[in-house]
PDB file of N, H, CA, C and O in Angstrom:
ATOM      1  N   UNK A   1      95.811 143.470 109.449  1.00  0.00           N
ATOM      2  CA  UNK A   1      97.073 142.763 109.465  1.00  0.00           C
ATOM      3  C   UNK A   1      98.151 143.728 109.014  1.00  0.00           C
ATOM      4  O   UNK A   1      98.015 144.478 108.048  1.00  0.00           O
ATOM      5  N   UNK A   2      99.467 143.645 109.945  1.00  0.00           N
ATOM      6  H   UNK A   2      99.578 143.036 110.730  1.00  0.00           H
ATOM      7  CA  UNK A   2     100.828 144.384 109.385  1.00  0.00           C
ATOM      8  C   UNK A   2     101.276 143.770 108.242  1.00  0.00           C
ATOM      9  O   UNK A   2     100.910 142.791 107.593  1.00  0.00           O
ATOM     10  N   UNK A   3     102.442 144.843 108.123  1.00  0.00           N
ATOM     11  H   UNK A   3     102.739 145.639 108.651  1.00  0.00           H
ATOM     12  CA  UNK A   3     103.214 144.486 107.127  1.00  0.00           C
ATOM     13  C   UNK A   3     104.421 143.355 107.491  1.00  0.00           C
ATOM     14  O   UNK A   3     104.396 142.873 108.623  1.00  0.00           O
ATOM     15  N   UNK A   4     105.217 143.031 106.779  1.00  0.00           N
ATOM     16  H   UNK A   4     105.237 143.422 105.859  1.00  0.00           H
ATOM     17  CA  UNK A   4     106.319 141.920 107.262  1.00  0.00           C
ATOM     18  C   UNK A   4     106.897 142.821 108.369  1.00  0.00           C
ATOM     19  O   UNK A   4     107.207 143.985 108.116  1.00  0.00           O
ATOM     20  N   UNK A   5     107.069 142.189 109.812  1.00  0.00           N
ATOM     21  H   UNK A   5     106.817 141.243 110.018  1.00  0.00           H
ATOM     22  CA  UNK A   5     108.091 142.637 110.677  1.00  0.00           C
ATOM     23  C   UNK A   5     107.360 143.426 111.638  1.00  0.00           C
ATOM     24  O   UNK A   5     107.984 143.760 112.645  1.00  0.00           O
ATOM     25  N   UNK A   6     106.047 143.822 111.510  1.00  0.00           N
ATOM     26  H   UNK A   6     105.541 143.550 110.692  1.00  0.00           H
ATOM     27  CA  UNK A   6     105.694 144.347 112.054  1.00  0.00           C
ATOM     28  C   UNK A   6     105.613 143.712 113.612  1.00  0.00           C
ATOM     29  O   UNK A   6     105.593 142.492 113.775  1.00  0.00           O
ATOM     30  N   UNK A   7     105.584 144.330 114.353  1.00  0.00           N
ATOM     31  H   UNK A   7     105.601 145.321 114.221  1.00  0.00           H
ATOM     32  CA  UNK A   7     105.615 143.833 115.828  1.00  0.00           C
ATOM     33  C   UNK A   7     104.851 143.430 116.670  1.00  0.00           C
ATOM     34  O   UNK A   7     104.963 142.980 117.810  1.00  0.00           O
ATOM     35  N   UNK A   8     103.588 143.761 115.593  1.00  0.00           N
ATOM     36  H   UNK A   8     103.497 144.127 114.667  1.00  0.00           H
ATOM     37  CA  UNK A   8     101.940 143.302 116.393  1.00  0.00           C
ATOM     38  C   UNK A   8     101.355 142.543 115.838  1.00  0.00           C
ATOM     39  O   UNK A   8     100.169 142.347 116.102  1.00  0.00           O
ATOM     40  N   UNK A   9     102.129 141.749 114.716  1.00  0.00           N
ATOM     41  H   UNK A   9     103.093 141.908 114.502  1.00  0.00           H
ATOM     42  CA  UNK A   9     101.381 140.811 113.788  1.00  0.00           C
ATOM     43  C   UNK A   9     101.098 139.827 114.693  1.00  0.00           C
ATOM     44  O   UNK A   9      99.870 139.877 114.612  1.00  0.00           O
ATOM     45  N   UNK A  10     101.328 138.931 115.530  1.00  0.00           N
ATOM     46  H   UNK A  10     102.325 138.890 115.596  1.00  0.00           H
ATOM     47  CA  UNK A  10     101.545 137.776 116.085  1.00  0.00           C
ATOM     48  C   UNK A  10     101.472 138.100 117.814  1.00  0.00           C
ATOM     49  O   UNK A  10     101.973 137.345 118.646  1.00  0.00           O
ATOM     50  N   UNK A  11     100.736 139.390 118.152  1.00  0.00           N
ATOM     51  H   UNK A  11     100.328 140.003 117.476  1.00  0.00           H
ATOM     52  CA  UNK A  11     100.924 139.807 119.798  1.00  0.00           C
ATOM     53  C   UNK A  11     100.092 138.689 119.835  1.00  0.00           C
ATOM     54  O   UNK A  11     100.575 137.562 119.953  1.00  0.00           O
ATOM     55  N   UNK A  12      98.444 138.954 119.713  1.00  0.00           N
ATOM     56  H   UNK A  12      98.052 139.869 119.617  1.00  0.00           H
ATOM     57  CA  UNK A  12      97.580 137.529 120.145  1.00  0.00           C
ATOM     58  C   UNK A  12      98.037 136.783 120.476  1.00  0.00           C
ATOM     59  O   UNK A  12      98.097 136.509 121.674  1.00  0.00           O
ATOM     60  N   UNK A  13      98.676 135.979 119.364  1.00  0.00           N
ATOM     61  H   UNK A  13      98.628 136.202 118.391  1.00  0.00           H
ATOM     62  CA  UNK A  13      98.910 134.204 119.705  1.00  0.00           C
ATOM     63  C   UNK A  13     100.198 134.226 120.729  1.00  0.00           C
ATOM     64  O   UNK A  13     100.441 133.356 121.565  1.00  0.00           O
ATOM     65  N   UNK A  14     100.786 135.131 120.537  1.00  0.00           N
ATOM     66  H   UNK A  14     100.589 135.838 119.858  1.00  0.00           H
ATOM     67  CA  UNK A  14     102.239 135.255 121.730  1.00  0.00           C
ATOM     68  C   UNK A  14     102.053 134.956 122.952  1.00  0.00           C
ATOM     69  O   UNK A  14     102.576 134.072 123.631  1.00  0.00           O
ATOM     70  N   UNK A  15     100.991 136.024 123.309  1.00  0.00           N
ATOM     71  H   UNK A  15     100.566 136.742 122.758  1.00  0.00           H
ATOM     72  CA  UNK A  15     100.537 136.104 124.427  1.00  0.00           C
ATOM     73  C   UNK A  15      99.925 134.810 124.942  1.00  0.00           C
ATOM     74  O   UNK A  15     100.304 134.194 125.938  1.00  0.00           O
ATOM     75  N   UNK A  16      98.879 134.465 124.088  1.00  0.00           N
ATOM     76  H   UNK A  16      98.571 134.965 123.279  1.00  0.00           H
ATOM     77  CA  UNK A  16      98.180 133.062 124.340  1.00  0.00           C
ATOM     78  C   UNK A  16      99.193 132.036 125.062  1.00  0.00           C
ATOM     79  O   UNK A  16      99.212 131.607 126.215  1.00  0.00           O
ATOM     80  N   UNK A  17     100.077 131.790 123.887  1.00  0.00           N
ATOM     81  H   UNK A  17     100.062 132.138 122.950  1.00  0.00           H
ATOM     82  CA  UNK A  17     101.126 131.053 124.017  1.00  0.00           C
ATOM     83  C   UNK A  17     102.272 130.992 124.872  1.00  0.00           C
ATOM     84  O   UNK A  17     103.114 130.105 125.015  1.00  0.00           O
ATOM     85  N   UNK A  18     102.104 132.357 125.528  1.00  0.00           N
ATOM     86  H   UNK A  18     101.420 133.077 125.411  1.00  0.00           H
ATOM     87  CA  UNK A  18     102.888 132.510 126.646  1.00  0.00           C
ATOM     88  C   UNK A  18     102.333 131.928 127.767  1.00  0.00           C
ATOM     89  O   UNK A  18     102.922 131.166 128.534  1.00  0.00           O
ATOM     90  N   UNK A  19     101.153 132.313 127.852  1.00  0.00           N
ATOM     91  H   UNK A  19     100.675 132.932 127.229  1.00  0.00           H
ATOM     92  CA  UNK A  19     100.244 132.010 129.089  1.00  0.00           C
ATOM     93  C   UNK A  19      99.953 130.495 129.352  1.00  0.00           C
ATOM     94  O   UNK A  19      99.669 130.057 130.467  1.00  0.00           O
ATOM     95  N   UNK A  20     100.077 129.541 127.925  1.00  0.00           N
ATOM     96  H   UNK A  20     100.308 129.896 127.019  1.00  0.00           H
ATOM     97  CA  UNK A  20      99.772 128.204 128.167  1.00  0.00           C
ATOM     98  C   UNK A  20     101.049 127.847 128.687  1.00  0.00           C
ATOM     99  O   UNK A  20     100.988 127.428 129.843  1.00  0.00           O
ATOM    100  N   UNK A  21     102.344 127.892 128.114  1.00  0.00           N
ATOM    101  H   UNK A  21     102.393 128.233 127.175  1.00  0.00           H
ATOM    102  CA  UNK A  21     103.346 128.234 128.506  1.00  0.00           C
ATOM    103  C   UNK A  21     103.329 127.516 130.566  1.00  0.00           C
ATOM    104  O   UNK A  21     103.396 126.467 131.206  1.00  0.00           O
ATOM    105  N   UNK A  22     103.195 128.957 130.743  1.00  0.00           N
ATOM    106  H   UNK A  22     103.140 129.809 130.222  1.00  0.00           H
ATOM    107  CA  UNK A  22     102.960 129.450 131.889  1.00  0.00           C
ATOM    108  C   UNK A  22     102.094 128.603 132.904  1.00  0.00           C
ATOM    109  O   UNK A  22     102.746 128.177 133.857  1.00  0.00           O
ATOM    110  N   UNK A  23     101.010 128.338 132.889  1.00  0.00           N
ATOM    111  H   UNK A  23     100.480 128.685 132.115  1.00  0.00           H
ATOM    112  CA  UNK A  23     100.103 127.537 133.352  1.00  0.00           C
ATOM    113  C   UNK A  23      99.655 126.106 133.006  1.00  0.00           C
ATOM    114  O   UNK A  23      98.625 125.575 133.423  1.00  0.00           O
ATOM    115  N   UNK A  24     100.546 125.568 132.207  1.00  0.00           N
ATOM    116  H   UNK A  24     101.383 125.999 131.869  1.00  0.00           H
ATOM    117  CA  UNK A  24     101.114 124.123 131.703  1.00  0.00           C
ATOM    118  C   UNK A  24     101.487 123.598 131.549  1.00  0.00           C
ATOM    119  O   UNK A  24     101.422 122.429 131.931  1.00  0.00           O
ATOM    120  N   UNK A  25     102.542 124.394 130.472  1.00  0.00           N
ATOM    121  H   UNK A  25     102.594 125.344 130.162  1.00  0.00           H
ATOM    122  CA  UNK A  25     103.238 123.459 129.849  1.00  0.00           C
ATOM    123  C   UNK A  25     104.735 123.410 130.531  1.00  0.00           C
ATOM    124  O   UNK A  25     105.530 122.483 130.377  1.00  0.00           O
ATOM    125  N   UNK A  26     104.950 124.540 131.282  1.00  0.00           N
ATOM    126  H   UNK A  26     104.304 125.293 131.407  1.00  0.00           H
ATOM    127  CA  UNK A  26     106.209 124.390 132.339  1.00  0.00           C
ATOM    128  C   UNK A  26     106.157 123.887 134.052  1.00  0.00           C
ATOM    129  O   UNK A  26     106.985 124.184 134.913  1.00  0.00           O
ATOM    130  N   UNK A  27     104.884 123.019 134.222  1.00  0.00           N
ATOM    131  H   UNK A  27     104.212 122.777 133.522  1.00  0.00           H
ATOM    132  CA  UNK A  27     104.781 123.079 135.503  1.00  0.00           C
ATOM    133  C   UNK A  27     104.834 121.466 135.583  1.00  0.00           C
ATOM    134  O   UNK A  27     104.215 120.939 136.508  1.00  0.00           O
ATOM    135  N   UNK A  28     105.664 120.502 134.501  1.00  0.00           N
ATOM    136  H   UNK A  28     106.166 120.930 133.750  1.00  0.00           H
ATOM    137  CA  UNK A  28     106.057 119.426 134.649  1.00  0.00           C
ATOM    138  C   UNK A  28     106.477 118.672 133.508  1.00  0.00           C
ATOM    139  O   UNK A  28     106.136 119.152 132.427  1.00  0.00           O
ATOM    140  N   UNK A  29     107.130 117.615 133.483  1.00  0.00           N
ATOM    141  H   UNK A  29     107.408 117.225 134.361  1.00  0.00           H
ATOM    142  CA  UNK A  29     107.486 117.057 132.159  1.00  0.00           C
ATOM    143  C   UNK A  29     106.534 116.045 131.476  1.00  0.00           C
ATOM    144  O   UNK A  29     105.709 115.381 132.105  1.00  0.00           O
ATOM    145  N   UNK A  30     106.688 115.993 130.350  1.00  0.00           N
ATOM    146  H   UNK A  30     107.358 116.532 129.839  1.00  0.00           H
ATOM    147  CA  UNK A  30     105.710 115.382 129.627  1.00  0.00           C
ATOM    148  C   UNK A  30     106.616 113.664 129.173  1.00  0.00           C
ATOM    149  O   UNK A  30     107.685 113.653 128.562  1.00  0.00           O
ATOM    150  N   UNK A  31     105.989 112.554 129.573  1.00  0.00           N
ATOM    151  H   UNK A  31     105.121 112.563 130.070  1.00  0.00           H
ATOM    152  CA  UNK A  31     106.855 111.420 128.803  1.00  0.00           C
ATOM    153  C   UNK A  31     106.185 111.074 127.680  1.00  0.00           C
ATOM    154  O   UNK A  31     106.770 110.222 127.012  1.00  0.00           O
ATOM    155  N   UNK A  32     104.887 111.553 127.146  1.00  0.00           N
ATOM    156  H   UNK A  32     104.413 112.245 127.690  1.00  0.00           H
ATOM    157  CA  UNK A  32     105.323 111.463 125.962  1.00  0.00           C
ATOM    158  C   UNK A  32     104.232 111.842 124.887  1.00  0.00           C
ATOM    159  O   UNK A  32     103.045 111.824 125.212  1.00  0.00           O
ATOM    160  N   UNK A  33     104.563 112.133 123.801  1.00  0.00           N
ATOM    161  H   UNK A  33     105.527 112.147 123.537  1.00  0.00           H
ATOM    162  CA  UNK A  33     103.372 113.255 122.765  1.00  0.00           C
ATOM    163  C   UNK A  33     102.029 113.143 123.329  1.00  0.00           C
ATOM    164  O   UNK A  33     101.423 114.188 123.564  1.00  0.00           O
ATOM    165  N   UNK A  34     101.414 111.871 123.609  1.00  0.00           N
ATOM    166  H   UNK A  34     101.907 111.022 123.417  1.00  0.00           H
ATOM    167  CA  UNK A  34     100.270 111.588 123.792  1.00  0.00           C
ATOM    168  C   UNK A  34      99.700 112.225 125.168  1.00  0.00           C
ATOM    169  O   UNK A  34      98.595 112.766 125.202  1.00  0.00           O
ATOM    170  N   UNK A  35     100.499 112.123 126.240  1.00  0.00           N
ATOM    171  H   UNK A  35     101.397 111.684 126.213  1.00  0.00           H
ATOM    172  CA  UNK A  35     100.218 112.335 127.297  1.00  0.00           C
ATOM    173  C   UNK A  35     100.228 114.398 127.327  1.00  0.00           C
ATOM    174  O   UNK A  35      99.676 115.067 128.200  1.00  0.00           O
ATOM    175  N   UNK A  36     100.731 114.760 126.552  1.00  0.00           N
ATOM    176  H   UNK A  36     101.179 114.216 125.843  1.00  0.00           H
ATOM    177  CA  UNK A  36     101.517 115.742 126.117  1.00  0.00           C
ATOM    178  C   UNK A  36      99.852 116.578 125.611  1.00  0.00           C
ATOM    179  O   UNK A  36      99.162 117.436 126.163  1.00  0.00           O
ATOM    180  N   UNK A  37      99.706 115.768 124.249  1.00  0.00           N
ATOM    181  H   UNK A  37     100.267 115.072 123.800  1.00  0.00           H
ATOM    182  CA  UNK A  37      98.810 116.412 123.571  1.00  0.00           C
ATOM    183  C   UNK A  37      96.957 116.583 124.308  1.00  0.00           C
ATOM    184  O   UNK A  37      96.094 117.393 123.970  1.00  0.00           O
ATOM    185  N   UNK A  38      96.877 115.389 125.459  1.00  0.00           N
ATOM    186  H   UNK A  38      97.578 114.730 125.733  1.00  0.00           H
ATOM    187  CA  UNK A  38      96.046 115.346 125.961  1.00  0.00           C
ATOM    188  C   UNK A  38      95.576 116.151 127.017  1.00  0.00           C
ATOM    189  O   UNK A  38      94.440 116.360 127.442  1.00  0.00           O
ATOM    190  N   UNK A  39      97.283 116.776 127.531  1.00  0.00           N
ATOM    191  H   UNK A  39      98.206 116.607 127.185  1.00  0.00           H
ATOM    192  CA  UNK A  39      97.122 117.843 128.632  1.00  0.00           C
ATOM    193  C   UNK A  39      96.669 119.005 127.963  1.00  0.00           C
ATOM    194  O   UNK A  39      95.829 119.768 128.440  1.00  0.00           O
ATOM    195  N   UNK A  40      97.279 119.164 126.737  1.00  0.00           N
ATOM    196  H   UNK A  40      97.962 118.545 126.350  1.00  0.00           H
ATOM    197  CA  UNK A  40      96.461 120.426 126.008  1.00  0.00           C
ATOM    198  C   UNK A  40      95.257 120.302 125.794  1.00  0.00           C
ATOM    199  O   UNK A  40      94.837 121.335 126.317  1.00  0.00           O
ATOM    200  N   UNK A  41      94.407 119.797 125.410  1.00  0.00           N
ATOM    201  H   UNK A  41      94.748 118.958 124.985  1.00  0.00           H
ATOM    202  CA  UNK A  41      93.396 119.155 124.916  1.00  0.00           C
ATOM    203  C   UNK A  41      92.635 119.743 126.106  1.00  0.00           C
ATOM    204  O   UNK A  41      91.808 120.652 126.176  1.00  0.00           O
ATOM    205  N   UNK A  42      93.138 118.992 126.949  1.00  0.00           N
ATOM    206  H   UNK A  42      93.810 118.253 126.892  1.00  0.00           H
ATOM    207  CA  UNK A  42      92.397 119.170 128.605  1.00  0.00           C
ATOM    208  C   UNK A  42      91.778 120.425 128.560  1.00  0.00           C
ATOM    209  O   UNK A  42      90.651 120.799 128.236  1.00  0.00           O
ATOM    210  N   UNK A  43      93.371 121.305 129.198  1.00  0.00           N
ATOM    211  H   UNK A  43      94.287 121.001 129.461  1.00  0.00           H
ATOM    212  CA  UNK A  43      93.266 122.679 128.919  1.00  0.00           C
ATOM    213  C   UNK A  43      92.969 123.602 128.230  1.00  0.00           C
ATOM    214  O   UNK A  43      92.933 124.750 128.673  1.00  0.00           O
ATOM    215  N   UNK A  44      92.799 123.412 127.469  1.00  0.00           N
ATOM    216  H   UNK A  44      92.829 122.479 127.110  1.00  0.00           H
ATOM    217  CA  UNK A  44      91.923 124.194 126.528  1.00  0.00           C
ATOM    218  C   UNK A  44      90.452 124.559 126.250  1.00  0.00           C
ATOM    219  O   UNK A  44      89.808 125.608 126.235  1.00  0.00           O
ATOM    220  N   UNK A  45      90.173 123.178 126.025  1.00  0.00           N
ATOM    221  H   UNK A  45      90.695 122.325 126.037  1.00  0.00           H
ATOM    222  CA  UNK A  45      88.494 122.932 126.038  1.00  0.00           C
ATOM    223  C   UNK A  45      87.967 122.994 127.285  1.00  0.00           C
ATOM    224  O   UNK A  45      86.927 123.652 127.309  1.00  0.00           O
ATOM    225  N   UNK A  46      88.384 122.444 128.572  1.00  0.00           N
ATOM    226  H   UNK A  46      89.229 121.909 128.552  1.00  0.00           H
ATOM    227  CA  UNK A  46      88.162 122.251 129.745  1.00  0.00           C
ATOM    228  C   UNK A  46      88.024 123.715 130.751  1.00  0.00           C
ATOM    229  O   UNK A  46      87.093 124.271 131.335  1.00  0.00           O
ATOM    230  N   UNK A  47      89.496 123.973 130.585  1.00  0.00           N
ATOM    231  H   UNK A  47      90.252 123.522 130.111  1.00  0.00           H
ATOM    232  CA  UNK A  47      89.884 125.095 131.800  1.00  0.00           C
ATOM    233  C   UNK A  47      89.772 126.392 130.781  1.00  0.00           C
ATOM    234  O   UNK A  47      88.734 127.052 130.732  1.00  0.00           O
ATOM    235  N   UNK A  48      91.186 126.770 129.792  1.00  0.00           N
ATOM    236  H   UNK A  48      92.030 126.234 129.832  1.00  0.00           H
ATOM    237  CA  UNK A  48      90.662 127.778 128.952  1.00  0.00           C
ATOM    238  C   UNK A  48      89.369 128.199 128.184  1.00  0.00           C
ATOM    239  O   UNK A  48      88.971 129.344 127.969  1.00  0.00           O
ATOM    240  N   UNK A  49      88.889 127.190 127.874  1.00  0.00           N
ATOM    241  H   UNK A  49      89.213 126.260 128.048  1.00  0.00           H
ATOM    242  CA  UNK A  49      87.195 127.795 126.988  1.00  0.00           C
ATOM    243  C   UNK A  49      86.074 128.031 128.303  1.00  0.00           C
ATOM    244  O   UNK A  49      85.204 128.899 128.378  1.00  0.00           O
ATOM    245  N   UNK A  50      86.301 127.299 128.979  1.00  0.00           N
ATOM    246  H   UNK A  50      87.007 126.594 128.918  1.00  0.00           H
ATOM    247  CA  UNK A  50      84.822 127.102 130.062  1.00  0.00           C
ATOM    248  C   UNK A  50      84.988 127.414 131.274  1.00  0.00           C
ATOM    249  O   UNK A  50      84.055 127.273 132.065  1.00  0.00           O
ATOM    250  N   UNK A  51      86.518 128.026 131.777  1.00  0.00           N
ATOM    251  H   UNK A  51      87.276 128.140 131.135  1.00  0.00           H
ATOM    252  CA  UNK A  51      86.180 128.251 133.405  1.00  0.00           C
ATOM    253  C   UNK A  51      87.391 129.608 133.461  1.00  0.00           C
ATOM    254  O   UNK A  51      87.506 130.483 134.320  1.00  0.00           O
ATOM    255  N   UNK A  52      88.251 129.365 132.123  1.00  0.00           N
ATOM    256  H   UNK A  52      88.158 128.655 131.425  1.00  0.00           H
ATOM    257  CA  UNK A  52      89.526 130.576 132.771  1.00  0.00           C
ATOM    258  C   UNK A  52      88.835 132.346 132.813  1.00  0.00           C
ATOM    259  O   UNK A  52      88.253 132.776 131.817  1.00  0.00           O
ATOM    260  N   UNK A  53      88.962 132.988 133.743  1.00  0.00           N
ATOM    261  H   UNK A  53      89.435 132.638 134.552  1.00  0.00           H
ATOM    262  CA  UNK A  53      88.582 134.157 133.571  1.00  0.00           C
ATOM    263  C   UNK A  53      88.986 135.238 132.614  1.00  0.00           C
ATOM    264  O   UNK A  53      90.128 135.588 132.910  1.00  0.00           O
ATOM    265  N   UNK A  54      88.574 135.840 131.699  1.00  0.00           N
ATOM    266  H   UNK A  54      87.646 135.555 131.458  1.00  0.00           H
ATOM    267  CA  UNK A  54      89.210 137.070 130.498  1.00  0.00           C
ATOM    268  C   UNK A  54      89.321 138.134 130.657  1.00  0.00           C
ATOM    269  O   UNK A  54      88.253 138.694 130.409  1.00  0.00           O
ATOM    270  N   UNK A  55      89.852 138.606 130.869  1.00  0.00           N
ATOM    271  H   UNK A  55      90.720 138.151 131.071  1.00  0.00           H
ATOM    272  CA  UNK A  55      89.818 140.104 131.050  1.00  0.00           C
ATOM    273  C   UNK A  55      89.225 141.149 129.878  1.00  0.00           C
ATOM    274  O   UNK A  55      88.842 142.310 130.023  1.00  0.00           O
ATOM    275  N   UNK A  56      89.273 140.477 128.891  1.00  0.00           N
ATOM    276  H   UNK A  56      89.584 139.534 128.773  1.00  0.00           H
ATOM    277  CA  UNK A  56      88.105 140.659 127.484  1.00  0.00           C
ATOM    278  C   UNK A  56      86.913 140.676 127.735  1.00  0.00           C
ATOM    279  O   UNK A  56      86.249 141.481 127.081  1.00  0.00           O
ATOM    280  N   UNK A  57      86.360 140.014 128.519  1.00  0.00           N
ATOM    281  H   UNK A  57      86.899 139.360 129.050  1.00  0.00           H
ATOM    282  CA  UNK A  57      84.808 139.627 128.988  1.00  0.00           C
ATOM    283  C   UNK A  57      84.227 140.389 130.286  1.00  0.00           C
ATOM    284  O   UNK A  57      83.053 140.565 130.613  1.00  0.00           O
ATOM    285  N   UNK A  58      85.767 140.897 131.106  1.00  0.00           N
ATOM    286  H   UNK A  58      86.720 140.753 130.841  1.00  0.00           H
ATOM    287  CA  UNK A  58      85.046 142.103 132.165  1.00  0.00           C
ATOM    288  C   UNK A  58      84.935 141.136 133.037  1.00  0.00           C
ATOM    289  O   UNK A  58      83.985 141.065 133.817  1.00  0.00           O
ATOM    290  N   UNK A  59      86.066 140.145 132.985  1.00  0.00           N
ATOM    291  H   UNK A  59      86.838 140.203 132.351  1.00  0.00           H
ATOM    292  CA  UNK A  59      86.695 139.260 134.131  1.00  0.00           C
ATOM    293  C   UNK A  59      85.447 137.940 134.465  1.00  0.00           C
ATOM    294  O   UNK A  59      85.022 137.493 135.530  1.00  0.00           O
ATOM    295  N   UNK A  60      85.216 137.692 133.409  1.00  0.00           N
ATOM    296  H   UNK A  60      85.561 138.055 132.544  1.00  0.00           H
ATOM    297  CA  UNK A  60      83.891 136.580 133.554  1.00  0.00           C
ATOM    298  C   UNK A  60      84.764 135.403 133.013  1.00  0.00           C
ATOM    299  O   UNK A  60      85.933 135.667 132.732  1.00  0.00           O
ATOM    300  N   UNK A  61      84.340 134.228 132.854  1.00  0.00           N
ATOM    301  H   UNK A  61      83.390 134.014 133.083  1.00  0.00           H
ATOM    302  CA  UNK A  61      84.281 133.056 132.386  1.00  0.00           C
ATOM    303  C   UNK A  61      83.696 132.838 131.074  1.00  0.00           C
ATOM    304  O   UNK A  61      82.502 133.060 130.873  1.00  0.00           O
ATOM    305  N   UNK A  62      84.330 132.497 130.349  1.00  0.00           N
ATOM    306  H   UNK A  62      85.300 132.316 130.513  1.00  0.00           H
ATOM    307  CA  UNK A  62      83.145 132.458 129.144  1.00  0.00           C
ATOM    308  C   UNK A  62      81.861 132.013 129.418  1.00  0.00           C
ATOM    309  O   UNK A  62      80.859 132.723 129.339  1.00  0.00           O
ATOM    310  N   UNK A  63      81.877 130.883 129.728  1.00  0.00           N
ATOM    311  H   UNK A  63      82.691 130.306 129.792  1.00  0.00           H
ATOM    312  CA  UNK A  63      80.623 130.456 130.192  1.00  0.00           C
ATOM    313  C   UNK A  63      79.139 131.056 131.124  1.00  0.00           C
ATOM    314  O   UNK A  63      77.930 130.837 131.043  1.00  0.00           O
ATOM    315  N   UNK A  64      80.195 132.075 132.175  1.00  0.00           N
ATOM    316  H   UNK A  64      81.176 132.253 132.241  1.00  0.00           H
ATOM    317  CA  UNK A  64      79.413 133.481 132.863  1.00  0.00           C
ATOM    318  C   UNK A  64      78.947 134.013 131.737  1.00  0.00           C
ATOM    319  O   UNK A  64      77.745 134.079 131.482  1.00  0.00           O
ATOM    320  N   UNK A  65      80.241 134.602 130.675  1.00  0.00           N
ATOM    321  H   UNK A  65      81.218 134.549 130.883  1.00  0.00           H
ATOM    322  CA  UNK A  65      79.680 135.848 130.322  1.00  0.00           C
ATOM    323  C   UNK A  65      78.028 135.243 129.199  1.00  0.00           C
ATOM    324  O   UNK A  65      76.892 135.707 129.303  1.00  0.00           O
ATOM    325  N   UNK A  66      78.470 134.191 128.290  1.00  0.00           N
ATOM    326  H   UNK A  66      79.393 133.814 128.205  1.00  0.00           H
ATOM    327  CA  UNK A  66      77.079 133.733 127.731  1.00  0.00           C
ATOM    328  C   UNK A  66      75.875 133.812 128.764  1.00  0.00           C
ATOM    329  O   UNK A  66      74.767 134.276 128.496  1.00  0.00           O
ATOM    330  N   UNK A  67      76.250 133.310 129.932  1.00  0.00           N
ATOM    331  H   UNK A  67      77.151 132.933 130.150  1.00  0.00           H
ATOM    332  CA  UNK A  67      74.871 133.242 130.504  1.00  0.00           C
ATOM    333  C   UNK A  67      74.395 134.610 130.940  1.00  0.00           C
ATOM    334  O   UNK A  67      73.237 134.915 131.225  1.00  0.00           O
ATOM    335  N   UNK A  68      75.684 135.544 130.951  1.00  0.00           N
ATOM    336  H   UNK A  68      76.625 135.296 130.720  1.00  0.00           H
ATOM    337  CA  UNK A  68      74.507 136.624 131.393  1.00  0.00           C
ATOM    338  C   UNK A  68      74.351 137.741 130.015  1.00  0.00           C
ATOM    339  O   UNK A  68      73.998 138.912 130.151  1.00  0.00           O
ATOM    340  N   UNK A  69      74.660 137.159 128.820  1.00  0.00           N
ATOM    341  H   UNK A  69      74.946 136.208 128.709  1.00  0.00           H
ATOM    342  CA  UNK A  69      74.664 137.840 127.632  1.00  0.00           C
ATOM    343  C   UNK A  69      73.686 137.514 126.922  1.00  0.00           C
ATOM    344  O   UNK A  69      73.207 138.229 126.042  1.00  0.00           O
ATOM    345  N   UNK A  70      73.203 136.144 127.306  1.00  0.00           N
ATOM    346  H   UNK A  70      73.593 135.563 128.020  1.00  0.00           H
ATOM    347  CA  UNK A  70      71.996 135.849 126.194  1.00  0.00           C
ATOM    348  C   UNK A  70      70.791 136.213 126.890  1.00  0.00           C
ATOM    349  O   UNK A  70      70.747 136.312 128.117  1.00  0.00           O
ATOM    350  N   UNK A  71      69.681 136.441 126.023  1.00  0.00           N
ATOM    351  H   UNK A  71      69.716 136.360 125.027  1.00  0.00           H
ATOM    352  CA  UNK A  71      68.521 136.858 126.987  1.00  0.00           C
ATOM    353  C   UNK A  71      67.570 136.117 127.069  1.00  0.00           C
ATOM    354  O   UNK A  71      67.269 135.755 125.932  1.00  0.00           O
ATOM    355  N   UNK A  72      66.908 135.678 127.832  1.00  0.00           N
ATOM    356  H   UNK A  72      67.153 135.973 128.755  1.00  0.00           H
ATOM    357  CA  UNK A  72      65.786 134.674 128.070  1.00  0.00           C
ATOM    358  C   UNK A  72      64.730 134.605 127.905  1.00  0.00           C
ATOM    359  O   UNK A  72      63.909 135.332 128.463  1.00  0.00           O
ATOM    360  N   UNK A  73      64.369 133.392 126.800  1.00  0.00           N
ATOM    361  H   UNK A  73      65.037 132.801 126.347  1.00  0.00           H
ATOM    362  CA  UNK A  73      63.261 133.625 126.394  1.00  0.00           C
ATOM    363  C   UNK A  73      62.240 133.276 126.498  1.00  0.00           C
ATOM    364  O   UNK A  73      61.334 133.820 125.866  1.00  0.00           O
TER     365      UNK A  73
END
């Protein structure tokens, strides 16, 4: 972790947050918290944890990359 001000303290979540941003949260209006909080919800657990591709993972799915990371026993 930086020091105060540093410019890379907060890249991660920026980025994250840009990207939900991006692929959510600007591609319609929300009427109201609930409907709001559920689209995240969605997205997250749904599309981001289990199907979005990472470029961290060598462009897999999380779900790819476990299956071809664990070994069978």
């Amino acid at each position: 972790m930086g020091s105060v001000g540093d410019c890379v303290d907060n890249a991660l979540m920026e980025s994250f947050w840009a990207r939900v941003q991006v692929e959510l949260l600007d591609r319609r209006r929300w009427r109201t918290r609930l409907e709001l909080s559920t689209a995240l919800f969605e997205y997250l657990e749904i599309f981001h944890n289990r199907q979005r591709r990472h470029s961290a993972l060598g462009i897999l799915s999380p779900v790819e990359y476990e299956l071809r990371a664990t070994p069978v026993a």
